[in-house]
C-alpha positions as CSV (number, residue, x, y, z in Angstrom):
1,X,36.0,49.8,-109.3
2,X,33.0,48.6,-106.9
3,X,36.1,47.1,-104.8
4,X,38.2,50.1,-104.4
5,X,35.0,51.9,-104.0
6,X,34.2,49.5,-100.6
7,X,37.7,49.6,-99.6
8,X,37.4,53.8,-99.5
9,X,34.0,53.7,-97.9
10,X,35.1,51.3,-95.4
11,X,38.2,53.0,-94.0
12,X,36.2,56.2,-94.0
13,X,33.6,54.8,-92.2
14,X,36.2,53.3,-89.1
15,X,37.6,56.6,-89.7
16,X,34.4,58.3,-88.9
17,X,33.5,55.9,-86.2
18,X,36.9,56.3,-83.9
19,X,36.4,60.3,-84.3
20,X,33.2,60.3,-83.2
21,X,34.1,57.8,-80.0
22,X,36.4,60.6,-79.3
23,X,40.0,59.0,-80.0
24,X,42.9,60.9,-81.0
25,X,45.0,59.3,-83.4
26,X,42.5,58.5,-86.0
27,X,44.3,57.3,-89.1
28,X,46.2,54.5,-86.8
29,X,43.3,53.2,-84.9
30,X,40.8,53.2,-87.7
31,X,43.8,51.3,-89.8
32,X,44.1,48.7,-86.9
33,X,40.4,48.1,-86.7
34,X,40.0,47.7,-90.5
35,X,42.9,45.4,-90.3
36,X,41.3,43.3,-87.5
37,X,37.9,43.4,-89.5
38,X,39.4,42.3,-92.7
39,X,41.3,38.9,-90.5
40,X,38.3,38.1,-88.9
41,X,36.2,38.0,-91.9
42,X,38.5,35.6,-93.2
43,X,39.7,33.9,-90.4
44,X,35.4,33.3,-90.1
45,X,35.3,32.4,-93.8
46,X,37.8,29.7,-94.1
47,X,37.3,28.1,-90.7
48,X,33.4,28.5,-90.0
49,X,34.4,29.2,-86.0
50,X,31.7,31.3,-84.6
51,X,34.1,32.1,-81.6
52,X,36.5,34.5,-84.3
53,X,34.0,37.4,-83.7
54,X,34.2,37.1,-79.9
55,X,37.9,37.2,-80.4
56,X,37.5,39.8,-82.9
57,X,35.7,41.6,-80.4
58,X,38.2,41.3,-77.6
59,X,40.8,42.8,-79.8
60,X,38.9,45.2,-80.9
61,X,38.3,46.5,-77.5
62,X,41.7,45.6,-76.5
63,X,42.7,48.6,-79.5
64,X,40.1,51.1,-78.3
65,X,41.3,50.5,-74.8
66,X,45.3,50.9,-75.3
67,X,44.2,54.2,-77.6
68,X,42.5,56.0,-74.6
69,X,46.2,55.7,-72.9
């Protein structure tokens, strides 16, 4: 329960977040970014590189930017 509960919250939260950046197509964008969030904490979690939230970042920005189009 406490996990699906995080999992709602979460994906609301992006959700909230990209609509009040202004972006159109919420449900994909906020999808993508949960998506990207859920590799990187991983991807930071099983190989301890500090550089996977600079990449995460980059991505994520790489997202926000190709949405604007």
């Amino acid at each position: 329960m406490a996990t699906k509960d995080f999992r709602t919250w979460l994906h609301e939260l992006f959700a909230v977040l990209v609509a009040a950046a202004g972006f159109r197509d919420l449900r994909m964008l906020s999808t993508q970014l949960v998506l990207l969030y859920d590799g990187s904490n991983i991807a930071a979690a099983l190989d301890a590189d500090p550089a996977v939230a600079r990449s995460a970042r980059d991505a994520a920005a790489a997202l926000m930017a190709a949405a604007r189009r």
